[in-house]
N, C-alpha and C positions, 0 to 999 in steps of 0.2 A: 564139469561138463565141457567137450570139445565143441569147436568151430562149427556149423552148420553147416558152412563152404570152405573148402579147401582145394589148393591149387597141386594134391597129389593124390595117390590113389590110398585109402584106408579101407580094410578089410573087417566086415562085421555085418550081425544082423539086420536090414533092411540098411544097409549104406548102399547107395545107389554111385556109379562110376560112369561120367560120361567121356567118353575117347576112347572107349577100349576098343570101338572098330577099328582104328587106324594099327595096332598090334594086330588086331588078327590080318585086316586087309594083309600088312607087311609081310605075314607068314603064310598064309594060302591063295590061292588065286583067285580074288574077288574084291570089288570093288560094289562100293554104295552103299555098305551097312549103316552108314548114317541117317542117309535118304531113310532105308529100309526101318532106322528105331522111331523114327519121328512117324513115317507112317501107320506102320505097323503098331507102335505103340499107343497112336490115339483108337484105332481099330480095336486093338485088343483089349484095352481097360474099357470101354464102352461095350461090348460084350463082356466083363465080366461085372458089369453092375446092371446090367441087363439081368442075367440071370440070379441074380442079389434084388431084384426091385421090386417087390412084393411085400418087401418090408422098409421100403424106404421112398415114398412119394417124392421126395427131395432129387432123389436120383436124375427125374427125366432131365433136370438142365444141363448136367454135366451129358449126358446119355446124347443128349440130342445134338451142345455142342462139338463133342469128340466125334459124331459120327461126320456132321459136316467138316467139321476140319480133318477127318480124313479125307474124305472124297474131295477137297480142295488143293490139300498133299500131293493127293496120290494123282489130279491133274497136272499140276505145275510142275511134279516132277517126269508125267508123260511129256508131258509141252517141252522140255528138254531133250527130248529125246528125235523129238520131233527134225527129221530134214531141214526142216524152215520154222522155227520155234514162233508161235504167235507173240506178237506182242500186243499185251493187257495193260498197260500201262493206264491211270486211267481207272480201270476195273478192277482194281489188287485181289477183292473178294467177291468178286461176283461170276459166281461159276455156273449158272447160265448163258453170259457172255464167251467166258473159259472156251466152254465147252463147245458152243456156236461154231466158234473160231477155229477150235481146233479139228472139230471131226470133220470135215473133208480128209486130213491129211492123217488122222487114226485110224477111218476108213479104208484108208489105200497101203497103209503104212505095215498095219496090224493084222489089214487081209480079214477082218472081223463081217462074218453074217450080218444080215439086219435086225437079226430078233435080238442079241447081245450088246449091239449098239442102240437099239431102242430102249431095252434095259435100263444101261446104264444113263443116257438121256431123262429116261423115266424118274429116275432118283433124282439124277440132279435137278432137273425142273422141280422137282415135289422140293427140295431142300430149299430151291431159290423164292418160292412161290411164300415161303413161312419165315424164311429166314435170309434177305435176297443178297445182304453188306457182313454177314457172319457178326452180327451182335445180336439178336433175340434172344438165344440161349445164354449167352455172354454177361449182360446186364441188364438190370430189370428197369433201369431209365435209360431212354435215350435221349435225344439232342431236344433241347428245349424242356428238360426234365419229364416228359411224357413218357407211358412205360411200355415196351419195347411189346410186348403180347397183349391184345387185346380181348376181351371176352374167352368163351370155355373151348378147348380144342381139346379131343382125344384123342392120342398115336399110341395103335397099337406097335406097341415095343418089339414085339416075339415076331411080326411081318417083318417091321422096318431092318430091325437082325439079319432077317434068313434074306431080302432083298440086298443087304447091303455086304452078306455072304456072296452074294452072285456076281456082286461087282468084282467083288474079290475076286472072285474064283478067275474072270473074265482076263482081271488086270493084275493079278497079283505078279504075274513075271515081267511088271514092268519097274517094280521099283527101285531095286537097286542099279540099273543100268547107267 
């Protein structure tokens, strides 16, 4: 049986390759695809167990933490992009704060409606409000061995999805920039 990790590219069923953005960037005209797999990819696995979670209660931790560590991503890599990037320093995971900070200049930046930017504000507060340092979903002890969720909470999955669809739709042309 081969290596787990390897410092070249091996071809086969589910071998996964990370660097191939830098050969494509080099060959067509685009830049970010790296931004774009780390985003994009905690988004897209968390829809696709989304739609698998009917038979797997287990699911929602990873479901809930992929969603927020997307919408974390896909801030810090707006906040780059940003004239005058915020600095969070201080904040690493608190994208309530993130987001605070940043929308004056998303606002002006992005040329964004209000209803789009309440949106997406919508989410994040809802994320920060359950989950505020990105470990609830993460681990089931927190500091001082106490457990990070407390009593019964139900999220509907199929809203959080199609809301976190719109984010998307909102910001998706901001990732690879």
């Amino acid at each position: 049986m081969g290596k787990i990790f390897e410092k070249e590219f091996r071809y086969g069923k589910n071998m996964a390759r990370i660097g191939w953005e830098e050969h494509v960037e080099s060959e067509l005209p685009v830049s970010g695809l790296r931004q774009f797999g780390y985003i994009a990819g905690y988004k897209d696995a968390a829809d696709e167990l989304v739609e698998q979670y009917e038979y797997n209660e287990a699911f929602v931790y990873p479901i809930m933490f992929m969603y927020r560590q997307y919408l974390e991503l896909l801030l810090k890599n707006l906040n780059t992009q940003l004239i005058n990037p915020v600095d969070f320093s201080g904040h690493l995971h608190d994208i309530k704060y993130i987001w605070n900070k940043m929308f004056p200049q998303v606002k002006d930046q992005l040329e964004l409606k209000k209803s789009p930017l309440n949106h997406i504000r919508d989410i994040v507060y809802a994320f920060a409000s359950i989950d505020p340092k990105s470990s609830n979903f993460r681990y089931f002890w927190g500091y001082g061995n106490k457990p990070t969720l407390k009593g019964k909470i139900s999220i509907d999955l199929q809203k959080l999805k199609e809301d976190i669809d719109k984010v998307d739709s909102i910001l998706y042309d901001t990732y690879g920039m």
